[in-house]
C-alpha positions as CSV (number, residue, x, y, z in Angstrom):
1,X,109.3,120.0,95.5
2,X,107.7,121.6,98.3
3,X,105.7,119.9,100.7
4,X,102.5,121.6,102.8
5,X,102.3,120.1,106.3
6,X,98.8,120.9,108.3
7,X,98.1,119.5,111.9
8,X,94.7,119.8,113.5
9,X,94.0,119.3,117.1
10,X,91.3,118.2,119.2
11,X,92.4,119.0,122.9
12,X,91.3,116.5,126.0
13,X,88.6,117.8,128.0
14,X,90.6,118.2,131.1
15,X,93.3,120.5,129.4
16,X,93.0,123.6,130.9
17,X,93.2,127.0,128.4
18,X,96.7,127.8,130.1
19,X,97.9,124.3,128.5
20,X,96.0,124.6,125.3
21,X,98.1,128.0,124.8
22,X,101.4,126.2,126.1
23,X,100.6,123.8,123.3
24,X,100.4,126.1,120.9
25,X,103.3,128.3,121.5
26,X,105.6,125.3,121.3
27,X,104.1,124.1,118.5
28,X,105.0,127.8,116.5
29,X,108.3,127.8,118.2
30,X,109.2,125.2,115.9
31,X,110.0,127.3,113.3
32,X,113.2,127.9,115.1
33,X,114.0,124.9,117.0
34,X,113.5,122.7,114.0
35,X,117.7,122.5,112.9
36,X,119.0,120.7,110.0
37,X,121.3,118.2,110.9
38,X,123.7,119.1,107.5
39,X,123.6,122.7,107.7
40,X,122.7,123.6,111.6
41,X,120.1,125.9,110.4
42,X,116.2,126.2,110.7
43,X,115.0,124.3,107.7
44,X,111.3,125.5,107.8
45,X,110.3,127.5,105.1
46,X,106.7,129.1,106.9
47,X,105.0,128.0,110.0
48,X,101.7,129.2,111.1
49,X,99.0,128.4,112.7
50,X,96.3,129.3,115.4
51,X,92.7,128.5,116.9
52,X,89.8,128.1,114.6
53,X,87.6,131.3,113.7
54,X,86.1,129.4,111.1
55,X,82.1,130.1,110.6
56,X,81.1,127.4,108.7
57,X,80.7,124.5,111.7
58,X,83.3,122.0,110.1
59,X,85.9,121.4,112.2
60,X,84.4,119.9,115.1
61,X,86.2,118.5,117.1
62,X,89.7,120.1,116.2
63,X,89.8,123.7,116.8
64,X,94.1,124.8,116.1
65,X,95.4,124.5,113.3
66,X,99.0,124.9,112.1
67,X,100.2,124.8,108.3
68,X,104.1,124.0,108.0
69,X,106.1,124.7,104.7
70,X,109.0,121.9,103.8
71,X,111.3,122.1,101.3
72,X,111.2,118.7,100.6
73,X,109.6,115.6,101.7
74,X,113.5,114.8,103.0
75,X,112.5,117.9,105.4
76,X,109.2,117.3,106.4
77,X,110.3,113.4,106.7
78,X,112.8,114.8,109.2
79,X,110.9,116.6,110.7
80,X,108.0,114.3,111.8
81,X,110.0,111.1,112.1
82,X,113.7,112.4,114.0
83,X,114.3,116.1,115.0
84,X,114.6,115.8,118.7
85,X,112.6,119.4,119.1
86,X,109.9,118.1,117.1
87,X,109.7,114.9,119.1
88,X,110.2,116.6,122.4
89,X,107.1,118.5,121.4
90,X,105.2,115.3,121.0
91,X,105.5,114.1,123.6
92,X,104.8,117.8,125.2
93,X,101.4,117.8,123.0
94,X,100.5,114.1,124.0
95,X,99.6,114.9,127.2
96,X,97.0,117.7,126.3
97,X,96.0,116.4,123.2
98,X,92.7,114.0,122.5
99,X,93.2,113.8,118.7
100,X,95.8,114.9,115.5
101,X,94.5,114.7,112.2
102,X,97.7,114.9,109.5
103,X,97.6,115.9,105.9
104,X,100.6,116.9,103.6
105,X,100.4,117.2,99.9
106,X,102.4,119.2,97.1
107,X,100.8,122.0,96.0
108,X,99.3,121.4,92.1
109,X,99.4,117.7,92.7
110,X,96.2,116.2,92.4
């Protein structure tokens, strides 16, 4: 069952562009920091992500966005809750960022 990750973030007003694209590039790093603790290898399936270009005036206030593929909830429930890259990240991201929004779903499942 794969699981669709997507993170949205609203950045404080006294982060500074430089940090905003520090933010970001650790955030897509993931993709190969992430390691399964079974198999040692990156258990992503896609990762991307990006600032908003969006013309429609609805994302206020959260202008990245970043979609993340899991295999499986085990995966994604790994990944938010325990792997120490992803949690070193947080705490990274903390300091620049105002707001997250979360929202994971399996595709076709309404």
């Amino acid at each position: 069952m794969t699981i669709i990750h997507i993170v949205l973030f609203e950045w404080k007003s006294t982060a500074l562009p430089e940090q905003i694209q520090e933010a970001c590039k650790r955030m897509l790093a993931l993709s190969e920091q992430c390691i399964h603790p079974t198999s040692q290898k990156p258990y992503i399936k896609s990762f991307t992500g990006g600032k908003n270009n969006s013309r429609e005036g609805q994302a206020d206030p959260y202008t990245h966005g970043f979609v993340v593929e899991f295999e499986s909830a085990e995966d994604r429930d790994y990944y938010a809750f325990k792997d120490p890259a992803h949690q070193d990240f947080i705490k990274f991201a903390g300091e620049v960022a105002n707001g997250v929004k979360v929202v994971d779903y399996e595709p076709g499942k309404v």
